[in-house]
Structure formats: structure tokens, C-alpha cells
C-alpha positions as CSV (number, residue, x, y, z in Angstrom):
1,X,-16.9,21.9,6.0
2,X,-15.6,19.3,3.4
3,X,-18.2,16.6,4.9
4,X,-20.6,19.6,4.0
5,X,-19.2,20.2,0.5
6,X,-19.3,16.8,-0.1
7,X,-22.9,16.0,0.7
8,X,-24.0,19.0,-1.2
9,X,-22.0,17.4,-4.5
10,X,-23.5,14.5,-4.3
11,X,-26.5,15.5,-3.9
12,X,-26.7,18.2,-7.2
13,X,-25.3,15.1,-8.7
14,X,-28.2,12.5,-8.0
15,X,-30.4,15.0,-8.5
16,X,-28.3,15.4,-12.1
17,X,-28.6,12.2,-12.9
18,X,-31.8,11.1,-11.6
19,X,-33.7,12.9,-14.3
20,X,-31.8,11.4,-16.9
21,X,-32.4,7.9,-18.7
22,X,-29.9,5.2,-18.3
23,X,-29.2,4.1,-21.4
24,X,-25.9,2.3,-20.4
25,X,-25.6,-1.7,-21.6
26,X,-27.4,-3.8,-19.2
27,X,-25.5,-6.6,-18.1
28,X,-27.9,-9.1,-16.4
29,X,-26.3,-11.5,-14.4
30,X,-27.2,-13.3,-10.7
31,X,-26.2,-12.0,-7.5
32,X,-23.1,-14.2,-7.0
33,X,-21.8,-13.3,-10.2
34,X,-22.8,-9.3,-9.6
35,X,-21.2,-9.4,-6.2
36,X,-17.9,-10.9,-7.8
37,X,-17.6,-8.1,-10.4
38,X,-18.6,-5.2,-7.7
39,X,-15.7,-7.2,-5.6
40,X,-12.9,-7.0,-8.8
41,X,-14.0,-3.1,-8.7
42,X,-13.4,-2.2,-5.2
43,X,-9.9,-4.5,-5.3
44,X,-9.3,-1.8,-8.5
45,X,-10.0,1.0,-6.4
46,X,-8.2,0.6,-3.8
47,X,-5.4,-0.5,-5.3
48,X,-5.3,2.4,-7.4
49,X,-5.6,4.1,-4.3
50,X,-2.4,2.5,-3.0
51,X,-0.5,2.8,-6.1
52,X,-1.1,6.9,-5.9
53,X,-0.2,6.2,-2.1
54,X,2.7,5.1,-2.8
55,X,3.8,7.2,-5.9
56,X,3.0,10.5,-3.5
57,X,6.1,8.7,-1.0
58,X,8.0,7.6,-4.6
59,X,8.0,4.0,-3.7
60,X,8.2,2.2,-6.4
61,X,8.4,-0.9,-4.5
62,X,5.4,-0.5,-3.3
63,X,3.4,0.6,-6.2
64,X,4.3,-3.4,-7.9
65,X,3.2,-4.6,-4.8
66,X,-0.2,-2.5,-4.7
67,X,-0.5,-3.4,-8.7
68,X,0.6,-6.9,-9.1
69,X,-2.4,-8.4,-7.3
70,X,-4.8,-6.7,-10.1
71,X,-3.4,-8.2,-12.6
72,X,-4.1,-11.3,-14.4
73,X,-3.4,-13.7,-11.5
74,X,-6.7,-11.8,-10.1
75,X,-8.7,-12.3,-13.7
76,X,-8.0,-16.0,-13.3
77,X,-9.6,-16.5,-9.8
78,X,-13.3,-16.2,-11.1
79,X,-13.8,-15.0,-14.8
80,X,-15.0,-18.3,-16.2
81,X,-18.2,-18.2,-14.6
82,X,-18.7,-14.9,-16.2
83,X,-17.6,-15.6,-19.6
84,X,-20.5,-17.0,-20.7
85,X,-23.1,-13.9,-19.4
86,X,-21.0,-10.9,-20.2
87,X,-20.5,-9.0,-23.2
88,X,-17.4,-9.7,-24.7
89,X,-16.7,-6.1,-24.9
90,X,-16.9,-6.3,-21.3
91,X,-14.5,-8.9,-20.7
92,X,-12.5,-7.8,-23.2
93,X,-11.6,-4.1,-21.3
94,X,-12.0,-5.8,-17.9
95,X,-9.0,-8.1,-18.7
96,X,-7.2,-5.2,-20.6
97,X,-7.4,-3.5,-17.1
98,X,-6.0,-6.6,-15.8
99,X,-3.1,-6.9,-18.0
100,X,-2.3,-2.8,-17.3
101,X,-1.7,-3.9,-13.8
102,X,0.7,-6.5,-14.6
103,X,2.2,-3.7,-16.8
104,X,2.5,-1.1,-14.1
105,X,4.0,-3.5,-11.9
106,X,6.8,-4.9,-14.0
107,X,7.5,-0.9,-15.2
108,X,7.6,0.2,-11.8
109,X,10.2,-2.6,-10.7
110,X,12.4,-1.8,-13.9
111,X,12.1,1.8,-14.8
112,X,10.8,3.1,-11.3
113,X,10.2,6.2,-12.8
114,X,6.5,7.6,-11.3
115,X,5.4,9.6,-14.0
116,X,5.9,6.9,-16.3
117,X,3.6,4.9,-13.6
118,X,1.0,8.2,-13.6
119,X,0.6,7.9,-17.2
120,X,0.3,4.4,-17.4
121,X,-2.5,4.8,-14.1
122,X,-4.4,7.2,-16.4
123,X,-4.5,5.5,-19.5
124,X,-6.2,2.3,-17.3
125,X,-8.5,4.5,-15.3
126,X,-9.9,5.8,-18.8
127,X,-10.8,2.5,-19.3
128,X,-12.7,2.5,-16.0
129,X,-14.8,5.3,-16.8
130,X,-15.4,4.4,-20.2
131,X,-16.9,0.6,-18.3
132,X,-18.7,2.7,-16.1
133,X,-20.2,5.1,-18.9
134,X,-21.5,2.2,-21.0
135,X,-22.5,-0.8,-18.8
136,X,-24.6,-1.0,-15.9
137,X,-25.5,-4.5,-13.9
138,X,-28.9,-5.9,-13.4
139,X,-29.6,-8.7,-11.2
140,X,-31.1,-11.4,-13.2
141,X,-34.8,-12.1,-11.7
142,X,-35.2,-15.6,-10.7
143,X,-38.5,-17.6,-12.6
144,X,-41.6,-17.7,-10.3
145,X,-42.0,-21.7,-9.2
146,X,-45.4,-23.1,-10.6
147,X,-47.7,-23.6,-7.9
148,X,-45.8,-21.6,-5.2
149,X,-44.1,-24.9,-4.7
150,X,-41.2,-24.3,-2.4
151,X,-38.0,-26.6,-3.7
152,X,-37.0,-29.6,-1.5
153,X,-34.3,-29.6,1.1
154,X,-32.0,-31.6,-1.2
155,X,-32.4,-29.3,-3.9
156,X,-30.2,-26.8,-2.7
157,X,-27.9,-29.4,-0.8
158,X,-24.6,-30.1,-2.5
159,X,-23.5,-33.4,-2.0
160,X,-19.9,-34.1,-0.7
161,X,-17.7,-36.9,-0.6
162,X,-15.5,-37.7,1.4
């Protein structure tokens, strides 16, 4: 019944949405860079997903170990490829996220008090929705070669040395 319920929801909301125009920010950026961002996205959801886990067992333990990793040791593994296409906006409540995982770690070690931690989860997840509600990505389309001319091997060879 709930795989039911579930299939009807989501399909009243495509239908929803589908006759609306999308008039969120495009971000247009390549596939590498588009896959890294949907990546940082899925690590926020499941950790979130943890962190309420672990908050529903009051573990507080375990809801720094679950937020930690989203934090800004996670912004610095990547962003500086992407400073330079996105908005700053963008980046600007991406790494705000960031820093509310740092924040909801180091609370839940010292105060280990969980509403504290649901409060703190809510306040980040607004920011989250508000991403969602104003950006949307767009993979960048690659120039068409002159000529058909397909590039040489080397081209796309990087060089090592050893």
C-alpha cells in the first residue's frame, strides 16, 4: 500500500510540476563538475539521514560522527574547480551548509542535547530547499569540432612521469 501511495504522489507531483516553467538559476557546468555537486548532495542526504538515525536512538556520538564528514573537510576535497563556474550565491550557502555540519558536530559532542541538534538540522535543511527552489544544473554543451574532425589520441592522453 505505501509503494502504492508513493507512486501515486509522485506522480500528481510530476504531473504538478511538469506544466510549470522552471525559472530556477541555471547553473551550467560540465559533467564532471555536475556529477561532483549531485555527489556533495547525496553525502548531505544521507548524512542527514543518519544524524535523524541516530538522534531517534539519542546517540549523540553518533550524530558527530554522521555530521563531521559534511563539514568543511568535505568542502575542501573539490570546491576549487567549481569556484570559478558557480554563482557565488551558490557557493556561498553550499559552504554555509558545510560549516552547519561542523557546527552540529561540535554541539552534539559538547551539549549532546538532541533538540538542540533538531533545530540546528532544520535551520541547514532550509537552506537546502531554498538551493533547490532557486538553482537548477545544466550540463554545459561541448562546441561542435570544425570539420567533424575527431581529436587525436594524444589529445586526450595525460602525460605522466615517473
Amino acid at each position: 500500500m505505501k509503494k502504492i501511495l508513493a507512486i501515486v504522489l509522485s506522480f500528481i507531483t510530476m504531473t504538478a510540476t511538469a506544466n510549470e516553467i522552471d525559472k530556477r538559476q541555471v547553473l551550467s557546468i560540465t559533467e564532471i563538475q555536475r556529477n561532483h555537486v549531485l555527489t556533495e548532495m547525496r553525502a548531505f542526504l544521507a548524512g542527514t539521514q543518519g544524524i535523524l538515525d541516530a538522534l531517534l536512538r539519542e546517540d549523540m556520538a553518533a550524530v558527530a560522527k554522521h555530521a563531521r564528514p559534511l563539514g568543511m573537510s568535505m568542502a575542501h576535497k573539490g570546491e576549487d574547480h567549481l569556484k570559478e563556474v558557480l554563482s557565488k550565491e551558490f557557493m556561498h550557502l553550499g559552504m554555509s551548509v558545510h560549516k552547519d555540519f561542523d557546527q552540529i558536530a561540535a554541539d552534539a559532542e559538547s551539549l549532546k542535547d538532541p533538540k538542540h541538534t533538531l533545530r540546528q538540522l532544520s535551520e541547514s535543511m532550509k537552506k537546502c530547499v531554498a538551493c533547490h527552489a532557486d538553482y537548477q544544473i545544466r550540463i554545459k554543451e561541448r562546441p561542435a569540432r570544425l570539420g567533424g574532425a575527431q581529436p587525436s589520441h594524444n589529445q586526450h592522453q595525460h602525460q605522466h612521469q615517473h
